[in-house]
C-alpha angles and dihedrals in degrees: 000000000000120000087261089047083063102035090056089042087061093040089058085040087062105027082075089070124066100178117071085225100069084044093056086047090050094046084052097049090048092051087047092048087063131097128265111254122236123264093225091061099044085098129145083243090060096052116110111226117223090049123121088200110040118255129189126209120193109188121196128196120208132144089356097297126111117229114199120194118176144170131193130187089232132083111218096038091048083059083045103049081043092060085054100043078045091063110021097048128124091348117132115265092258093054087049090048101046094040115121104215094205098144074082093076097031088059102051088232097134090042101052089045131105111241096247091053089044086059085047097054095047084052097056087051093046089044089054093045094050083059103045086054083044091061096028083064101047094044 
């Protein structure tokens, strides 16, 4: 399934709900939906800076491909950083790097957000990309 595939898939996901309220509930099922991450990787390197929770990204590298995994100790931003890991996974750093996140937006997401969560969530993109250029460039 390409990066769009998924995005659109989201987008469907959401459009089934009209009140903000239902999508905050649904952002929270899917965080809790995710798995644990592991202890080993809850490290200050892992943080991502810009978050008002703390949120942690792994990245792994294998067959070209980049798998995220992520928790945060909030609620709301763990279903958020699940969405992103939901569309960006295992995809190859190009793909990562030329993708246009625009489910953001259909969604409502950036505009139903508080400003510091906005930032965060920019943090948590940017984050992903940076590793992606990290890995293009290694590879």
């Amino acid at each position: 399934m390409t990066i769009n595939e998924r995005q659109n898939e989201i987008i469907d996901e959401f459009s089934g709900f009209d009140d903000w309220m239902d999508k905050y509930q649904l952002l929270i099922d899917l965080g809790n939906e995710q798995q644990p991450l592991d202890e080993k990787y809850k490290t200050e390197q892992n943080l991502i800076d810009g978050c008002q929770s703390r949120v942690w990204l792994q990245a792994d590298y294998a067959d070209g491909k980049i798998h995220f995994s992520a928790e945060s100790d909030a609620l709301i931003v763990k279903g958020i950083v699940t969405l992103l890991i939901r569309v960006l996974n295992d995809s190859t750093p190009q793909e990562i790097l030329d993708a246009d996140l625009y489910f953001i937006d259909q969604i409502g997401l950036k505009e139903h957000l508080s400003p510091t969560r906005s930032n965060g969530l920019l943090a948590m993109v940017k984050q992903m990309r940076m590793y992606a250029l990290a890995f293009q460039a290694k590879g």
